[in-house]
N, C-alpha and C positions, 0 to 999 in steps of 0.2 A: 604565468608561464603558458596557462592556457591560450589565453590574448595574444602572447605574440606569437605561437606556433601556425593559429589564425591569420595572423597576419602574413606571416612569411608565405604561407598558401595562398593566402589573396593574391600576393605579389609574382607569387608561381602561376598562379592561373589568370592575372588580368591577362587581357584577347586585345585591350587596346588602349592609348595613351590615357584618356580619361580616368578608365577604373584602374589602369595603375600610379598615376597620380594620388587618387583619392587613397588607395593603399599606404601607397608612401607615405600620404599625411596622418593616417592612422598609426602607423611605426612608430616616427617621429613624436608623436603627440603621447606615446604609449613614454618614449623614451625621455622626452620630456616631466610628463607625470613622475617617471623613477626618479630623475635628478634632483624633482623637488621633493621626494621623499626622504633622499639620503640628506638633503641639506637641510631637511626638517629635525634628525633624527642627530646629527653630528654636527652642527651650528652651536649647540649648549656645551657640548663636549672640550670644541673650541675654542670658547668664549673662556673657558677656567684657566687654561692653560695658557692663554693666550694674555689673561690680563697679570700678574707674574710677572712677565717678561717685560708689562707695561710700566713695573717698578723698577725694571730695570735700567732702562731706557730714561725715568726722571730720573734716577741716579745719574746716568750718563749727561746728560742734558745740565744737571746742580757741577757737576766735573770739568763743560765746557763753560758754561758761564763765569767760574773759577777761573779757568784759563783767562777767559777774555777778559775778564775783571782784573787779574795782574798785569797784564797786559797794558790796558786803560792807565794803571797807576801804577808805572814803573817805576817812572819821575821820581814817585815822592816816595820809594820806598824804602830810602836812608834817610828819611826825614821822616818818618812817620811807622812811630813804638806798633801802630793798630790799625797795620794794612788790610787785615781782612773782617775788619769789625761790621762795616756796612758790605761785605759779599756775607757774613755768616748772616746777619740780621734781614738781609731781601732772600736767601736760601728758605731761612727760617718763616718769613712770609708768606713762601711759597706754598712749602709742607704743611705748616697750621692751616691755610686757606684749602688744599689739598682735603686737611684729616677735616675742617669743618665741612666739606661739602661732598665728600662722599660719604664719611662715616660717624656725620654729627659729633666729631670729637669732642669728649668733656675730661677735666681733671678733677677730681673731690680729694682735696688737703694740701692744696698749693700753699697752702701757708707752714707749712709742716719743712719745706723746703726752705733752708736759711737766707737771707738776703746777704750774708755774709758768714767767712770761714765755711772749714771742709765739712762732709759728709758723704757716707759709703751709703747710695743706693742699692738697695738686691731685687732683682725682678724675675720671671716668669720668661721664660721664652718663647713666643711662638712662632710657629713655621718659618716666617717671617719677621722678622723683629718690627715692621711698620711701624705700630705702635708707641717702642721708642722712639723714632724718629719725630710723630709728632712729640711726644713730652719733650724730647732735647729743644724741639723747637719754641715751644711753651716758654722753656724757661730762661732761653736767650730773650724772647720778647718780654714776658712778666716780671723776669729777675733781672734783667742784663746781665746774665752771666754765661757762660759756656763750660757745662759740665761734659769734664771727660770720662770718657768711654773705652771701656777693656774689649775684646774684640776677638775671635779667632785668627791666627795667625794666617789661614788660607788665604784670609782677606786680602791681609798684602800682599798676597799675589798675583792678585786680580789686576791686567792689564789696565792701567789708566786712576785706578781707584788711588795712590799713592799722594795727590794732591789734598783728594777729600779728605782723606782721612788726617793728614794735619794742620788742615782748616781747621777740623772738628775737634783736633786733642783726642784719638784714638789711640791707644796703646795695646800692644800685642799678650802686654799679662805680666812681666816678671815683677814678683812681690815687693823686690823693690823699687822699680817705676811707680809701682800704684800707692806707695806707699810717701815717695818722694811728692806727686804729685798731690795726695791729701795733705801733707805736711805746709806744701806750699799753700793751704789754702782753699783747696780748689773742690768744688762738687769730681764726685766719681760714679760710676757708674757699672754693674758688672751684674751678668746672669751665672753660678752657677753653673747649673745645667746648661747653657752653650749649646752646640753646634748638637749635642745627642738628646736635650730635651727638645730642639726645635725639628728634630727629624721622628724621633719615638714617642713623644707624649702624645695624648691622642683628646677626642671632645669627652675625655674622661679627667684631663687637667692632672696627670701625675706628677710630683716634681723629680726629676731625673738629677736628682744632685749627687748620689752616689754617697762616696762618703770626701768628699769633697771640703776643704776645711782652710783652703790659704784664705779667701777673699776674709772671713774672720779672722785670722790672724791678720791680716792688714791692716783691718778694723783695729787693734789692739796694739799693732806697732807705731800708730798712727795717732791712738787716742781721740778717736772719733765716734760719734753717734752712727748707726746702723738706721735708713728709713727704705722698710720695707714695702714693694709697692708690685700692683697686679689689673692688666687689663683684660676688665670683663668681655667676652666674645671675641678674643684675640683668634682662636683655635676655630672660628666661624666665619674670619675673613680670609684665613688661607687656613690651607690642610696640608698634611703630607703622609703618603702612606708607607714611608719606607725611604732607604737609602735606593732603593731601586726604580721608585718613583717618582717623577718631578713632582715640584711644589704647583697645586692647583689651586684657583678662586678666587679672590679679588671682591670677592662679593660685598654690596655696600649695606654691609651691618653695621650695627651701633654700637661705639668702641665708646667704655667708659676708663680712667683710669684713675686707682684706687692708691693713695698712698696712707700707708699704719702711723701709727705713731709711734717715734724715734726710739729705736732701744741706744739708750744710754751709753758711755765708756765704763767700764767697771773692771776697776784691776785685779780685781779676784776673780774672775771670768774665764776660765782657760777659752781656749779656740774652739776644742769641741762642743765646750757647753755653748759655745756664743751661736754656735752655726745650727747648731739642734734649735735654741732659740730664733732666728732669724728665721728658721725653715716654719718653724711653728707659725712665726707672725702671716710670711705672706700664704699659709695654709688657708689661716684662718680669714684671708680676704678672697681667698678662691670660696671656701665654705661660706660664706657671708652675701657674695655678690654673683656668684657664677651656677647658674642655672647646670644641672651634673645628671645625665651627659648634654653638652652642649647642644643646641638645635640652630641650623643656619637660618633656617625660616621664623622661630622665633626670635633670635638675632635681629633677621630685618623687621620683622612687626616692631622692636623695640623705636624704630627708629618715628611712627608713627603715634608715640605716646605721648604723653605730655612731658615736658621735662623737667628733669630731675633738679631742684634746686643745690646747688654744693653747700656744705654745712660751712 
């Protein structure tokens, strides 16, 4: 302040072009120093917020490729049962190359995952759900299969998003969609906790399931195995602090992810017991694997460790 009250004097009192030049340059260089202070100071700020939006934009990007890829194969697309089997599998490509090179993505219990018939996954939600995106992708490459996905209903309203999503076998939730599609076979997929454990849970890893209790009964109307599963430092690569606040971070930590071993079909089971159980299992892989409360800085130090072998 004092600096340029100086300055502005100088400029008042230079007597001739020279010394007010040299003034001028002293202003200017005053004003320059600030600009690089504020973009010292709000450059980080922008960087969290800003990368978010960068997941947004590969979404959009997996959306037009879609397009163009039906497009490319219009021809043959009464001839051909598995139009999008080579768009889901170069998607799928993408994402895994994606989750190996920013967030050294690993899976520990892929074999826990059947190479055939159905099963109800239960997972963790974070800020962002990325995480699943790599495993969906995992498992089209490692299984050849494409597990469907339950979804909040907002989603489908998301301009443009309506192709993706039935690329990918996403479904908006009714009990018996999800029920029809394990019957048929098919892996499935579903968080609980949803759209308010990925806004309220916090690097304390609470699960926000409420008293929540269909996806168990699905499980039971379905007669399928429950594989409960949890990605370590999910809560460290994005954050959220509120329905008030956007989702911030991006950060390249080190995403492991954890699948339990399979709770069983059991007809004696009600729904509450089954969901009390499931809640336990994937507790007990946040308690196991996840550092409480989360730290983003030790997050990324994971990434410079030696790696973990999968069992």
């Amino acid at each position: 302040m004092e600096e340029a009250l100086r300055n502005q004097s100088c400029l008042a009192a230079a007597s001739d072009t020279v010394s007010f030049l040299v003034c001028l340059f002293r202003e200017v260089e005053d004003y320059l120093s600030f600009l690089e202070y504020l973009l010292w100071v709000f450059t980080p700020l922008a960087v969290v917020f800003i990368l978010p939006f960068l997941i947004v934009i590969l979404l959009y990007l997996s959306i037009l490729f879609l397009h163009v890829y039906k497009r490319k194969n219009q021809l043959r697309e009464a001839y051909c049962n598995n139009l999008w089997d080579g768009a889901r599998k170069t998607l799928a490509t993408l994402w895994d190359g994606h989750g190996a090179i920013w967030h050294g993505y690993e899976i520990h219990g892929m074999e826990k995952i059947p190479d055939q018939g159905p099963a109800l996954i239960v997972y963790y939600h974070g800020a962002i759900p990325i995480d699943y995106y790599y495993f969906l992708a995992r498992v089209i490459l490692q299984k050849g299969r494409t597990c469907h996905s339950v979804a909040d209903h907002l989603l489908f309203k998301i301009p443009g998003f309506k192709l993706l999503l039935e690329v990918f076998s996403v479904i908006h939730g009714p009990q018996e969609e999800c029920v029809r599609a394990l019957r048929n076979g098919h892996l499935l997929g579903i968080s609980p906790g949803g759209v308010r454990e990925a806004l309220f849970s916090d690097e304390t890893y609470p699960l926000l399931w409420s008293k929540r209790r269909g996806f168990a009964q699905v499980a039971i109307d379905s007669q399928v195995p429950v594989i409960p599963m949890f990605t370590q430092n999910v809560r460290e690569g994005f954050r959220s602090l509120g329905t008030l606040t956007p989702v911030y971070g991006g950060f390249p930590v080190k995403f492991r992810t954890f699948l339990g071993d399979p709770i069983p079909y059991d007809p004696n089971t009600s729904a509450v017991e089954l969901a009390e159980r499931v809640k336990l299992a994937v507790q007990s892989l946040i308690d196991e694997h996840q550092q409480i409360p989360g730290s983003i800085l030790c997050a990324l130090l994971e990434r410079f460790r030696s790696k973990r072998k999968a069992p």
